[in-house]
ChimeraX commands (.cxc) that place a marker at each C-alpha (Angstrom):
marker #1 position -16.75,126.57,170.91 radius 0.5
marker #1 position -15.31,129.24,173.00 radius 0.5
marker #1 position -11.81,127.82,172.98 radius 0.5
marker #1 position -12.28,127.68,169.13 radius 0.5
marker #1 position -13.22,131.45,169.27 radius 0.5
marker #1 position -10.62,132.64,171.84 radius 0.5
marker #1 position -7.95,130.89,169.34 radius 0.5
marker #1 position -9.40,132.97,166.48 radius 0.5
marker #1 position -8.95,135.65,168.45 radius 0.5
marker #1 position -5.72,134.92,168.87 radius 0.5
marker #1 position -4.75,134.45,165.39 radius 0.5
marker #1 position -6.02,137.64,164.59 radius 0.5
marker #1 position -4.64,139.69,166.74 radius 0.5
marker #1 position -1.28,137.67,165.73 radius 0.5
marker #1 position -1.64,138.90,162.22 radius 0.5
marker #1 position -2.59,142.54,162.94 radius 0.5
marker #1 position 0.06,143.01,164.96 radius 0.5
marker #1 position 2.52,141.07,162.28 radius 0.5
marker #1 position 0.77,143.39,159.30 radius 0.5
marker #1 position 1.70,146.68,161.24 radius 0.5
marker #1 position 5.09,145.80,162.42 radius 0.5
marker #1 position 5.80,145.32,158.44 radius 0.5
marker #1 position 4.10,148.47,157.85 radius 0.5
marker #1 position 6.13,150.30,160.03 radius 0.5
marker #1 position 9.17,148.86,159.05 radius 0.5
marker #1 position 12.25,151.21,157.42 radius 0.5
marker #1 position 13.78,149.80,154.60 radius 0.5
marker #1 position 15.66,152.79,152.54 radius 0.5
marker #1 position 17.25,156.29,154.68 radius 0.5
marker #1 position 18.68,159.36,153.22 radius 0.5
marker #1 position 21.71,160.64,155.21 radius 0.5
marker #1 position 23.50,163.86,155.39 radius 0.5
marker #1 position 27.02,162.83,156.72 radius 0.5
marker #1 position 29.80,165.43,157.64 radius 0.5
marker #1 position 33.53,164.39,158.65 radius 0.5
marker #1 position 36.03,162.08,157.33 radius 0.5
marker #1 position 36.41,159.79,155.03 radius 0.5
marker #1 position 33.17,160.78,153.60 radius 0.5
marker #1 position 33.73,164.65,153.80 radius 0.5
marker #1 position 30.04,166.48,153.19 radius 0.5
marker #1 position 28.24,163.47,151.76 radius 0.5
marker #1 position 24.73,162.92,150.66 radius 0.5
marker #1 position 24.07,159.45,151.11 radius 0.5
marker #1 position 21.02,156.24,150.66 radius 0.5
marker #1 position 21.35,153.19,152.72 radius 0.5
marker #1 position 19.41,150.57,152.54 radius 0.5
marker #1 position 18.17,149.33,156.20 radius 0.5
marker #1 position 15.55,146.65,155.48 radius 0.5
marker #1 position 17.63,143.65,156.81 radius 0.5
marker #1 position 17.59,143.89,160.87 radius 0.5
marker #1 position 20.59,145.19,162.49 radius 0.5
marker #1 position 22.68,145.74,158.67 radius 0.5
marker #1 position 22.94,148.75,156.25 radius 0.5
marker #1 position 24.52,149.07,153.29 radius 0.5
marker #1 position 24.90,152.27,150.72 radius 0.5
marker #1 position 26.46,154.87,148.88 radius 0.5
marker #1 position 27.58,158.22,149.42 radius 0.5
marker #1 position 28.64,161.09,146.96 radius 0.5
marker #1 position 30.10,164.21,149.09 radius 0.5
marker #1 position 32.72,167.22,148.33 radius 0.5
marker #1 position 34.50,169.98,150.30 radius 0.5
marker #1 position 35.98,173.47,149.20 radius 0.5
marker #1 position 39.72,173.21,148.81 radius 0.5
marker #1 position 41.05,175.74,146.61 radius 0.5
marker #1 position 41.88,177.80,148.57 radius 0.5
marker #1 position 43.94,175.22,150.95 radius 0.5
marker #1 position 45.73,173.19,148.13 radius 0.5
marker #1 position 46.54,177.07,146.32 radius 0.5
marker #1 position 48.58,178.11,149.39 radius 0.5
marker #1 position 49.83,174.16,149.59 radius 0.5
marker #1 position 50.50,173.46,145.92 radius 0.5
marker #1 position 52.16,176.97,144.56 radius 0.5
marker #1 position 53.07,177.19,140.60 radius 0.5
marker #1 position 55.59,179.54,139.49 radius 0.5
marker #1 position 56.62,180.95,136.23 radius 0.5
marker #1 position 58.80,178.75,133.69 radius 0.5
marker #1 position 61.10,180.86,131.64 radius 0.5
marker #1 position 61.33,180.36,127.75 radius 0.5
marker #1 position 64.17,179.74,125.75 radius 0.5
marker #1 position 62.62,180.83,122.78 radius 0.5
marker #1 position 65.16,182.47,120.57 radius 0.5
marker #1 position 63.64,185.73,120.46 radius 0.5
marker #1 position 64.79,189.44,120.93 radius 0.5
marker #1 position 62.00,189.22,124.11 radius 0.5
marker #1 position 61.92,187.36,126.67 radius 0.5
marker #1 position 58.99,185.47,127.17 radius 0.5
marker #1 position 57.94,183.24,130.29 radius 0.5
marker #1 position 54.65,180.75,130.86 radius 0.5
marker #1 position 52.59,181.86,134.11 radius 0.5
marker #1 position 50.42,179.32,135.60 radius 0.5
marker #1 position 47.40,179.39,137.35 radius 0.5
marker #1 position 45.57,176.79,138.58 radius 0.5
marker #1 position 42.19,175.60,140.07 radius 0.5
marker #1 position 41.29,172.39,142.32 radius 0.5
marker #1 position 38.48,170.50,143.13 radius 0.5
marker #1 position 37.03,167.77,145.16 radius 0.5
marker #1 position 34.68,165.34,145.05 radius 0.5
marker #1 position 34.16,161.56,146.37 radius 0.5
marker #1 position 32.30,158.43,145.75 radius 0.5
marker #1 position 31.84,156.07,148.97 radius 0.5
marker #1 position 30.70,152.68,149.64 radius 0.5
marker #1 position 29.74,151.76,153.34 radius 0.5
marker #1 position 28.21,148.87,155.59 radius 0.5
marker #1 position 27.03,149.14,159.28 radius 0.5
marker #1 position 26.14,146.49,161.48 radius 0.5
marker #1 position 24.23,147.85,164.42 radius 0.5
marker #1 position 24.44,145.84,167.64 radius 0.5
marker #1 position 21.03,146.86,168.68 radius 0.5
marker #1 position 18.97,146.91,165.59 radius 0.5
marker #1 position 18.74,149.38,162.56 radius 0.5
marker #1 position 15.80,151.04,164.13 radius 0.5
marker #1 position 16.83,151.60,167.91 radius 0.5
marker #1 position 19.86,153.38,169.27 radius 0.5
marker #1 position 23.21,151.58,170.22 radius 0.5
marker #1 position 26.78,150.94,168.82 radius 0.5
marker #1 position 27.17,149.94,165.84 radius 0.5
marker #1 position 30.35,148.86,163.52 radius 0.5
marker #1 position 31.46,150.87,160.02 radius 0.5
marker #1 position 33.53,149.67,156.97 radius 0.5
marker #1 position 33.71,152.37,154.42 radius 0.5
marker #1 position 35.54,152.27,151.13 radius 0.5
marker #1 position 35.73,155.62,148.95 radius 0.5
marker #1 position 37.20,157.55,146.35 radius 0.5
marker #1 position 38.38,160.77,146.76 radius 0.5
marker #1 position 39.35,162.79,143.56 radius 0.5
marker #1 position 41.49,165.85,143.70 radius 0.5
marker #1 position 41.16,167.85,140.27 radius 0.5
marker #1 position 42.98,170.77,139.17 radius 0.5
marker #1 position 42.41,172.53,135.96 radius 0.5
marker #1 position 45.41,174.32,134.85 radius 0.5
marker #1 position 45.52,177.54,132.25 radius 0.5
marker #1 position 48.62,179.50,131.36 radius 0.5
marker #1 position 49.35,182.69,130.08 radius 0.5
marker #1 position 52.32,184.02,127.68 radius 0.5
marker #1 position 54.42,186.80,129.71 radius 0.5
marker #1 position 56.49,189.45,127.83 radius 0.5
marker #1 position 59.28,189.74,130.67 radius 0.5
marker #1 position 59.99,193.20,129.74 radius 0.5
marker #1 position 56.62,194.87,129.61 radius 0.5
marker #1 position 54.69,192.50,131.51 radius 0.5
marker #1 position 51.77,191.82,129.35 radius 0.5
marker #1 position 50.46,188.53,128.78 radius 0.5
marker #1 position 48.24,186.79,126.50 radius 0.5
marker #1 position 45.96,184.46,127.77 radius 0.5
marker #1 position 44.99,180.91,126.52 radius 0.5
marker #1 position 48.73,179.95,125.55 radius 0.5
marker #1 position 48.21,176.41,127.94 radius 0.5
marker #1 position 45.19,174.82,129.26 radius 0.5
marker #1 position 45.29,171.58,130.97 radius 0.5
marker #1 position 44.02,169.09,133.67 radius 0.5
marker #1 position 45.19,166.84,136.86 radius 0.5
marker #1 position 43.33,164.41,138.57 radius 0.5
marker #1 position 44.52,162.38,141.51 radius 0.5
marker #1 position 42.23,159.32,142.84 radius 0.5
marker #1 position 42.87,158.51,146.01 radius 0.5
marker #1 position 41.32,155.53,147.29 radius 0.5
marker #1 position 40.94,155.16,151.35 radius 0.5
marker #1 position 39.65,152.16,153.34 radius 0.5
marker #1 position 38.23,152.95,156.83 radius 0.5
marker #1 position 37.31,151.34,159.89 radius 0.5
marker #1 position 34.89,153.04,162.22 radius 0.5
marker #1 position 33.01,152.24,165.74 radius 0.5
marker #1 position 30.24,154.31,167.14 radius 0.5
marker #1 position 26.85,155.47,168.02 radius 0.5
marker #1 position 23.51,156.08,166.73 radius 0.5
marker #1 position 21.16,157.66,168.81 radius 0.5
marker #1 position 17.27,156.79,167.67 radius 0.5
marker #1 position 15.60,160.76,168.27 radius 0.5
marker #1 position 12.24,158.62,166.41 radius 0.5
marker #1 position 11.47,155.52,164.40 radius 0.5
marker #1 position 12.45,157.27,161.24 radius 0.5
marker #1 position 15.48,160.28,162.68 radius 0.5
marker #1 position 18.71,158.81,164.20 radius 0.5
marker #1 position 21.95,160.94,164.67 radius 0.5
marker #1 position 25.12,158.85,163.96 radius 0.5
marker #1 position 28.76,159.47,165.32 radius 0.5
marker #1 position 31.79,157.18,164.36 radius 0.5
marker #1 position 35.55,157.38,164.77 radius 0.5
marker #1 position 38.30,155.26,163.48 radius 0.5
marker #1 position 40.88,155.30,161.34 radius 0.5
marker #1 position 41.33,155.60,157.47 radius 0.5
marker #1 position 44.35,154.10,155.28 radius 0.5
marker #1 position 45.07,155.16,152.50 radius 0.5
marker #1 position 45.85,153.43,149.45 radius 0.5
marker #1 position 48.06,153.87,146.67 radius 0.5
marker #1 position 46.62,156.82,144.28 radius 0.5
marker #1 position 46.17,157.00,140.79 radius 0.5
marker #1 position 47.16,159.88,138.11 radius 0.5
marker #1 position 45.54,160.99,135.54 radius 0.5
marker #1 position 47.01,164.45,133.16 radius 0.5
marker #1 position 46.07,166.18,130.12 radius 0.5
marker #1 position 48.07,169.21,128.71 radius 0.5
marker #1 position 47.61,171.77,125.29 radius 0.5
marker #1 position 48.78,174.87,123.78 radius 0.5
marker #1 position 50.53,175.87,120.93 radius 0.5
marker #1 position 53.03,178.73,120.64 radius 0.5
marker #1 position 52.44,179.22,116.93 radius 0.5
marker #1 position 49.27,180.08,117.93 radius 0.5
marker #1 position 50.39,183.08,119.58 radius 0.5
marker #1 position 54.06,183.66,118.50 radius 0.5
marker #1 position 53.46,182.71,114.52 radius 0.5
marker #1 position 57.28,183.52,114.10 radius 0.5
marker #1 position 58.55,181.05,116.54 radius 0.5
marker #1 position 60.44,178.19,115.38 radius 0.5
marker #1 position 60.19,174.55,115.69 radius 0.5
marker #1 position 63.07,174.87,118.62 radius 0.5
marker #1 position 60.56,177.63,120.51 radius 0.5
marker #1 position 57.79,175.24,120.05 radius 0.5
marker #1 position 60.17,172.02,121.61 radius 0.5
marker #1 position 60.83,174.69,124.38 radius 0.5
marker #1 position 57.31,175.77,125.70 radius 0.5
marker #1 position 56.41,171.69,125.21 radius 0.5
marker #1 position 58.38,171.38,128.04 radius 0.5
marker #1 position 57.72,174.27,129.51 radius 0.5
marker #1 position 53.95,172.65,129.83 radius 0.5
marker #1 position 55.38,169.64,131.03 radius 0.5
marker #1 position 57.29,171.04,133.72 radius 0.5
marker #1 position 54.03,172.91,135.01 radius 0.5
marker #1 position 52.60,169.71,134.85 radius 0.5
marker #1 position 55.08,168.39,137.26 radius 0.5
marker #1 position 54.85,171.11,139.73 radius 0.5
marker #1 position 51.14,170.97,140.01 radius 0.5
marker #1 position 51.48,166.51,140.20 radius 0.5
marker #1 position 54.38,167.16,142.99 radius 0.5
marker #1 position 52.75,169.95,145.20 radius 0.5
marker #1 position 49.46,167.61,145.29 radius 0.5
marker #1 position 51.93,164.29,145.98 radius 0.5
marker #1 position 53.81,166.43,148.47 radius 0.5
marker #1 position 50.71,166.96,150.23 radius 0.5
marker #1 position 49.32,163.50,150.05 radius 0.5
marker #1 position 52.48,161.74,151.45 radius 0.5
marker #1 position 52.42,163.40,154.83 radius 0.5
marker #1 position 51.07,160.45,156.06 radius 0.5
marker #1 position 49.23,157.29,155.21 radius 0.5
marker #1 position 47.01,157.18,158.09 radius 0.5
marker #1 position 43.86,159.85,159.17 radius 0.5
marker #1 position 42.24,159.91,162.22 radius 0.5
marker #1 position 38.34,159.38,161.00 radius 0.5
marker #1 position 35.81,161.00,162.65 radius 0.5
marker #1 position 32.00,161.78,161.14 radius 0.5
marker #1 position 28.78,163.32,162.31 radius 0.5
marker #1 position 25.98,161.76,160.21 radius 0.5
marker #1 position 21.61,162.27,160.30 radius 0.5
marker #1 position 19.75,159.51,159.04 radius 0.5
marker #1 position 15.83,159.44,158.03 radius 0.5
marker #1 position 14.11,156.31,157.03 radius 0.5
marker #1 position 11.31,155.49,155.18 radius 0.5
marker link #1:1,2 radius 0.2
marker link #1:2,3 radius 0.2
marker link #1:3,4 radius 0.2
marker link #1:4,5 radius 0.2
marker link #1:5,6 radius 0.2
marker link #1:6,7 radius 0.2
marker link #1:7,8 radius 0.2
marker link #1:8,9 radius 0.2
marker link #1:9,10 radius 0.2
marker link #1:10,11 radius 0.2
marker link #1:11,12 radius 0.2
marker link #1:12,13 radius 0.2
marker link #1:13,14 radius 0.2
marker link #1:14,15 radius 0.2
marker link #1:15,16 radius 0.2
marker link #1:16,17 radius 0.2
marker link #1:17,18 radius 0.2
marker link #1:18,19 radius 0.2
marker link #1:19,20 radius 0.2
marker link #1:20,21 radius 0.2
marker link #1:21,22 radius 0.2
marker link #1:22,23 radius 0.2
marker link #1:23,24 radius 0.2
marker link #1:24,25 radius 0.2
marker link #1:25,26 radius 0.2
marker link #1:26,27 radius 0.2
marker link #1:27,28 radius 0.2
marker link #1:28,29 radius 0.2
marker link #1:29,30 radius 0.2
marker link #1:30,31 radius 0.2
marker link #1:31,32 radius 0.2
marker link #1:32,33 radius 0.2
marker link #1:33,34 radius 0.2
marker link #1:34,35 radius 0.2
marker link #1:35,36 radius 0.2
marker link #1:36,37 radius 0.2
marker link #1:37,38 radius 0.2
marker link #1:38,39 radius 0.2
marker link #1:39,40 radius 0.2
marker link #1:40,41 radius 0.2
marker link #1:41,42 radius 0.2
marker link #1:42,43 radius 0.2
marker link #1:43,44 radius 0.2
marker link #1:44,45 radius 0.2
marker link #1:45,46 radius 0.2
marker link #1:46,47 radius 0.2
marker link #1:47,48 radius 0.2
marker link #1:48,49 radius 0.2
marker link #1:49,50 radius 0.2
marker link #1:50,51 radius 0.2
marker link #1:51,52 radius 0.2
marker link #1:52,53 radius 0.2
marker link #1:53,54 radius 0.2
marker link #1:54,55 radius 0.2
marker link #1:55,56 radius 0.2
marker link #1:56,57 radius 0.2
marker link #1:57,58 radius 0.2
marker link #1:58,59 radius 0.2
marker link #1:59,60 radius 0.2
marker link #1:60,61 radius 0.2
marker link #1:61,62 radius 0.2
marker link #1:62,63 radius 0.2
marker link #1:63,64 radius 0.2
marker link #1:64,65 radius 0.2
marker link #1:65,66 radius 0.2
marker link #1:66,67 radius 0.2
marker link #1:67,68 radius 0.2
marker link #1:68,69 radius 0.2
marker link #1:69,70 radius 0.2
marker link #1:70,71 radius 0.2
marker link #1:71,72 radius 0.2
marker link #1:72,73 radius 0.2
marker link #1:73,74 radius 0.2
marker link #1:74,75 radius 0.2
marker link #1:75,76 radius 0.2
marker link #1:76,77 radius 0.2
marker link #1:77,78 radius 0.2
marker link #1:78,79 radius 0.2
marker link #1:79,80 radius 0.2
marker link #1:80,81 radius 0.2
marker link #1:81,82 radius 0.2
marker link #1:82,83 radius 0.2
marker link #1:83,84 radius 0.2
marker link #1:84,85 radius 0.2
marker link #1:85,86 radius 0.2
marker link #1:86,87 radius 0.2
marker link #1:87,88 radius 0.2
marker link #1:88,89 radius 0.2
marker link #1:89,90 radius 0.2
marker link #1:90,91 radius 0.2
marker link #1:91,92 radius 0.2
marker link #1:92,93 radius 0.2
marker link #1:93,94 radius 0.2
marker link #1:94,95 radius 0.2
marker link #1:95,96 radius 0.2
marker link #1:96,97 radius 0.2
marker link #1:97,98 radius 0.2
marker link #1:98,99 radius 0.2
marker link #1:99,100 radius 0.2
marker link #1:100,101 radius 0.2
marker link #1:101,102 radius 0.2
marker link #1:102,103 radius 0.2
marker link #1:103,104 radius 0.2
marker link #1:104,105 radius 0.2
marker link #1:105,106 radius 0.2
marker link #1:106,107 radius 0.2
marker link #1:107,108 radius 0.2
marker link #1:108,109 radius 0.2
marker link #1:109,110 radius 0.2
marker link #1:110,111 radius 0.2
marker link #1:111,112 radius 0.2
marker link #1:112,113 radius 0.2
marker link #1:113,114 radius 0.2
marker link #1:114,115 radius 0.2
marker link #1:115,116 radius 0.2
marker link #1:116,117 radius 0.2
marker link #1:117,118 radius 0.2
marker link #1:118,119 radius 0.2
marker link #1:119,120 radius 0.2
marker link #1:120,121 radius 0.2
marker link #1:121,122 radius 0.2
marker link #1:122,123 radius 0.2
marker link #1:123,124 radius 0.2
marker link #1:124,125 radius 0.2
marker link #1:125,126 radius 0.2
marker link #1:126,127 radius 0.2
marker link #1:127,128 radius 0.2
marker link #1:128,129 radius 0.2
marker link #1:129,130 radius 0.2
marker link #1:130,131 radius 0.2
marker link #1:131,132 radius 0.2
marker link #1:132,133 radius 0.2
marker link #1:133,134 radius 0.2
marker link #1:134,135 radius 0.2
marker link #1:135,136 radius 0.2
marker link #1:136,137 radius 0.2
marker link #1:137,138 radius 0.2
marker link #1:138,139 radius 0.2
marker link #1:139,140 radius 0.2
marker link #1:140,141 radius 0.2
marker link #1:141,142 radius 0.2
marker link #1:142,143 radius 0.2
marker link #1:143,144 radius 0.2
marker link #1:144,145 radius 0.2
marker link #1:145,146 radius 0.2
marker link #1:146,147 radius 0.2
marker link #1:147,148 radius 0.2
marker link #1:148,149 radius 0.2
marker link #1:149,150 radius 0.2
marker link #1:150,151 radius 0.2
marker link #1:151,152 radius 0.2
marker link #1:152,153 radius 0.2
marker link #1:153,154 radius 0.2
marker link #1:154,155 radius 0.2
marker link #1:155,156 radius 0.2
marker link #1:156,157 radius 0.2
marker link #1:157,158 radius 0.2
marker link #1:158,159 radius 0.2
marker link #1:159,160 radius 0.2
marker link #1:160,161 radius 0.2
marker link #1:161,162 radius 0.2
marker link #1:162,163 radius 0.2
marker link #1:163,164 radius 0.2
marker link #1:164,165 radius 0.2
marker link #1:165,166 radius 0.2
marker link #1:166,167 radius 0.2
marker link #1:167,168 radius 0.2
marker link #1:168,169 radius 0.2
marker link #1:169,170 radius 0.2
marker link #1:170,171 radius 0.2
marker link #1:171,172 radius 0.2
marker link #1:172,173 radius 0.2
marker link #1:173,174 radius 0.2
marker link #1:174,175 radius 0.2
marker link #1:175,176 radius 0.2
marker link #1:176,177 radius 0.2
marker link #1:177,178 radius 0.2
marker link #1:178,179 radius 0.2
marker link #1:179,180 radius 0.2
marker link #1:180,181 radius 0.2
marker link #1:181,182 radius 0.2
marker link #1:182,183 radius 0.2
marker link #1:183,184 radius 0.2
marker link #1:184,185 radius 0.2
marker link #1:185,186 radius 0.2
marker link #1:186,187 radius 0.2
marker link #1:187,188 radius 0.2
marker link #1:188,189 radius 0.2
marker link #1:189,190 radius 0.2
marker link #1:190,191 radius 0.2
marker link #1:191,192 radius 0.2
marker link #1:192,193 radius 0.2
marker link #1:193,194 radius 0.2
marker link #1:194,195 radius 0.2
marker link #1:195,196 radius 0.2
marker link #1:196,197 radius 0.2
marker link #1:197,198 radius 0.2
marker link #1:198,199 radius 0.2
marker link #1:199,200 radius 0.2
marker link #1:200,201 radius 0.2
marker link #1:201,202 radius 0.2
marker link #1:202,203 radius 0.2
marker link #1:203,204 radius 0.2
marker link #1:204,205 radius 0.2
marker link #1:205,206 radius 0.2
marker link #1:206,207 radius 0.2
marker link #1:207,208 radius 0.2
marker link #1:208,209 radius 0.2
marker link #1:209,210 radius 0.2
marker link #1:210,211 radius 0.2
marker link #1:211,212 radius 0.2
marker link #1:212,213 radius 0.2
marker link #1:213,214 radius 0.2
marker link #1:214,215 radius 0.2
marker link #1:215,216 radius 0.2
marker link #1:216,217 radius 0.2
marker link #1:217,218 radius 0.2
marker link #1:218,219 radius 0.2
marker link #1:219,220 radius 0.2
marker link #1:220,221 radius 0.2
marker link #1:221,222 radius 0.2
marker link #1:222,223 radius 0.2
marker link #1:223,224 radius 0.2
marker link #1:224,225 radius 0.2
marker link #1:225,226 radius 0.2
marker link #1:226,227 radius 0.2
marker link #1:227,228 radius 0.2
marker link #1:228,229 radius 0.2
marker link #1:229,230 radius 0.2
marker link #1:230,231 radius 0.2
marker link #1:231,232 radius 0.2
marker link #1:232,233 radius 0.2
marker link #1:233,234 radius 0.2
marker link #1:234,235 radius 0.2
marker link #1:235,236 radius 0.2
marker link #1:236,237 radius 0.2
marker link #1:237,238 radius 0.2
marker link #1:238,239 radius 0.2
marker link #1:239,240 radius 0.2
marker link #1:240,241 radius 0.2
marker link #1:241,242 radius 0.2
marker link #1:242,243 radius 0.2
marker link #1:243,244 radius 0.2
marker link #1:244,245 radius 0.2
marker link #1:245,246 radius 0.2
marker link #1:246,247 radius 0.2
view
């Protein structure tokens, strides 16, 4: 009788102990991630299966100002057969954003701290929106509106990253990781319009063929400046800071 009660016991205690281990186990975690490839990137993993994560990140960074002073557009001259001369001023705009896809295996468990291993594929998309104006060369007034366009470059990157989470509870970790990211070959993607008869009703068809590829040359300054910059190298140095809290 008492062996039959000490074994009841047992199996109680056995199941308690099973119910709040699965109580008390993580299976989804927001992170905040800051570095490379995933730049500043909100992310959700999900950590339910022991010692793997998987997710998805979307981040961006501020790079106007960078890819202005790296990607410079100057004036294109019209041949316009006019009294005046005329020239197209460009300006342009640029943007970032990215879409990642990662997976971690941690050596010591999701929950605890230890190394862990990082495959991350993402998408990085540089945009620039493009507007030009319509210069009078001798009094320097321009008219606003006479091109409008848009670039985007996708860049995929594949990256391979070791590192270190550090468990502060059972639900905060800090995360560092370095490797190495490769990137792929990128994809274009351009849209340009304007019309001179919009602005100029009196020029001609050959005026119209002119500022065409006036656009067009824009265009190409703004696709060559952001290919210029992309073909330094192939290779980054990846390095990320990331805070994880699961639920």
């Amino acid at each position: 009788m008492r062996s039959k009660i000490a074994l009841s016991i047992c199996f109680l205690i056995t199941i308690a102990t099973s119910l709040s281990s699965a109580a008390d186990k993580k299976v989804v975690a927001f992170e905040f991630s800051a570095g490379s490839p995933q730049t500043l990137s909100l992310q959700i993993a999900y950590v339910g299966i022991e010692s793997f994560a998987v997710g998805l990140g979307f981040g961006t960074l501020p790079v106007n100002e960078f890819l202005q002073s790296q990607v410079p557009t100057d004036p294109v001259a019209l041949n316009l057969g006019l009294p005046v001369p005329y020239s197209l001023v460009p300006t342009s705009q640029f943007a970032f954003s990215n879409i990642s896809l990662f997976a971690r295996y941690h050596f010591s468990g999701n929950a605890a701290s230890g190394f862990l291993l990082e495959f991350n594929f993402s998408r990085w998309v540089f945009g620039a929106d493009l507007n030009g104006a319509l210069r009078n060369d001798n009094t320097g007034q321009e008219t606003s509106g006479a091109m409008t366009g848009r670039l985007d470059m996708g860049q995929p990157v594949l990256t391979g990253l070791a590192g270190y989470r550090a468990a502060v509870s059972s639900s905060l970790g800090l995360m560092l990781t370095a490797g190495v990211s490769y990137l792929l070959e990128p994809t274009y993607s351009t849209s340009v319009s304007g019309s001179l008869t919009s602005i100029l009703p009196l020029a001609g068809p050959a005026a119209q063929a002119d500022f065409e590829q006036a656009k067009q040359d824009i265009d190409a300054q703004v696709r060559n400046g952001v290919e210029a910059v992309r073909n330094v190298t192939t290779l980054l140095p990846a390095i990320a800071l990331t805070v994880q809290y699961a639920f």
